[in-house]
N, C-alpha and C positions, 0 to 999 in steps of 0.2 A: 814674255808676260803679256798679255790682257787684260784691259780694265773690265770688269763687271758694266754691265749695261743699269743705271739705274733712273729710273721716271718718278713725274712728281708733277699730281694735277689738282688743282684746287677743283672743291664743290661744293655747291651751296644744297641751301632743302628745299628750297622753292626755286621756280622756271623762271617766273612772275614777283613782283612787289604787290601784294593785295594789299588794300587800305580800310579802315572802318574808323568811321568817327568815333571818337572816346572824349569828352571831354571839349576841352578847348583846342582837342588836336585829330589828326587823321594821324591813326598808328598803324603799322604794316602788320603783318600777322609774322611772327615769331625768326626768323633767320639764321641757322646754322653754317656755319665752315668747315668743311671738312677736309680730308684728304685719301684719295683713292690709295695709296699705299701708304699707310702710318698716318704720324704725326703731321698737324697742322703746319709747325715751324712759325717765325715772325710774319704778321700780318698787317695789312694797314689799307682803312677803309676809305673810299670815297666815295660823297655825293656830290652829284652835277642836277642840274633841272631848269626850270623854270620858273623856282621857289626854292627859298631857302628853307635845306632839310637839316635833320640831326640823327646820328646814331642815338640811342637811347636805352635805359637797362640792359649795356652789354655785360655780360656774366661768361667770363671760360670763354668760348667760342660761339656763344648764341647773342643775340644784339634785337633789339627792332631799329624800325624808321620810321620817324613823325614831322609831320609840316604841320603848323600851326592852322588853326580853321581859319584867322583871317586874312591867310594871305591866299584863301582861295576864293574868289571873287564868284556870286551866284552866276550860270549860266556861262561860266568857264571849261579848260581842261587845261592842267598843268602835268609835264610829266616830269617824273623822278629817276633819274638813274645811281643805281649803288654798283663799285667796281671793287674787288678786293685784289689785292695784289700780295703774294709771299714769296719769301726765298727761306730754305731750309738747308741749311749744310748737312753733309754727310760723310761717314767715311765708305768708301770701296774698298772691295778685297781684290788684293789681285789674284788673275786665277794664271797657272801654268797649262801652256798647250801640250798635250800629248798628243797629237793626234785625232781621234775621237771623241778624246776622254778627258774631260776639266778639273783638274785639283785645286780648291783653294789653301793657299798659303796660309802660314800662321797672322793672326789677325798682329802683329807687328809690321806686315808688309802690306798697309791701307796707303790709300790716299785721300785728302778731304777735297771735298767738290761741293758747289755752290749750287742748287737746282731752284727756278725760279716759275712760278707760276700764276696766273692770273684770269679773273673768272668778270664775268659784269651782267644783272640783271636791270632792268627796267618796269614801271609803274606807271600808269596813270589816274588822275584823280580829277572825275567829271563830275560839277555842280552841278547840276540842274536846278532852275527851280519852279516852283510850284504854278500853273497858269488857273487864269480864273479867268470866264466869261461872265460880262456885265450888261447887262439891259433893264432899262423901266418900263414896266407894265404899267397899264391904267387899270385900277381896280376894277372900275365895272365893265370895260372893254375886251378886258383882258388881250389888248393887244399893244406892240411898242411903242412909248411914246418917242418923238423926234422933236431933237431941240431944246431937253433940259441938259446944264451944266452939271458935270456929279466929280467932285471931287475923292480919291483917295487916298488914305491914310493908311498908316503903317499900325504896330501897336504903339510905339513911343508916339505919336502925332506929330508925325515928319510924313511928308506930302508924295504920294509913290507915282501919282499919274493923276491928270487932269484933263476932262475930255466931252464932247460935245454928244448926246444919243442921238443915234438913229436908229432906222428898222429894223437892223444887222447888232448883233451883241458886239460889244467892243472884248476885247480881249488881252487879257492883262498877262504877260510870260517873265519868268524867271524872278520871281517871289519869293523872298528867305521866309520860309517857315514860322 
């Protein structure tokens, strides 16, 4: 007798973790599991990163992943890794050798085997934020002035940058929106 040769590979639908802000969160775009011959079998998801993440509306075999917007700090990059891991029993048939020629046995002479597989994509999620050039003009000069003090503010009225003009624009980087 011979056992039947049997394979078993997990796959996802995406290569990549895309992310798009929603809300109060960065949600992945949709994720499937599949299996290249049959059934899924039992699975079990992990995230790893730089932020704590969360599976989210898993449904059957489809799932997203979302990180919270504030644990992404503006002018950041945090990355996300999702691993899924399964084992699927099965039964095999045994086949008899003739020769050339393969017979399988009546399905009373199976054996059950254990096939395990596992899959892991990765994401990243870069804030950027907003840059603003600052300078004062003299109305009727219309050129820079040097040496006024120019405070700025946020919209709540918490203080983002504090700073002396010169003839060169100051320049303000990584501003939440």
């Amino acid at each position: 007798y011979k056992d039947a040769k049997a394979t078993y590979k997990l796959k996802l639908s995406a290569s990549k973790i895309n992310f798009k802000l929603s809300g109060d969160y960065y949600v992945s775009d949709k994720i499937t599991v599949s299996a290249e011959n049959g059934s899924v079998g039992n699975y079990k998801i992990a995230l790893s990163g730089d932020v704590k993440s969360e599976v989210y509306k898993k449904s059957g075999n489809s799932f997203y992943v979302r990180v919270a917007k504030n644990s992404v700090k503006v002018g950041s990059s945090v990355n996300v890794k999702l691993s899924v891991d399964s084992t699927k029993t099965i039964d095999i048939a045994k086949r008899f050798d003739c020769g050339s020629n393969y017979q399988v046995l009546t399905p009373n002479t199976t054996d059950t085997t254990t096939l395990k597989s596992g899959v892991s994509i990765s994401g990243t999620i870069t804030l950027k934020g907003n840059t603003v050039k600052i300078n004062k003009i003299d109305s009727e000069t219309k050129k820079a002035v040097s040496g006024a003090k120019l405070v700025v503010k946020d919209a709540k009225g918490k203080e983002v940058a504090t700073f002396v003009t010169t003839d060169k624009a100051y320049t303000l980087k990584n501003l939440e929106a």
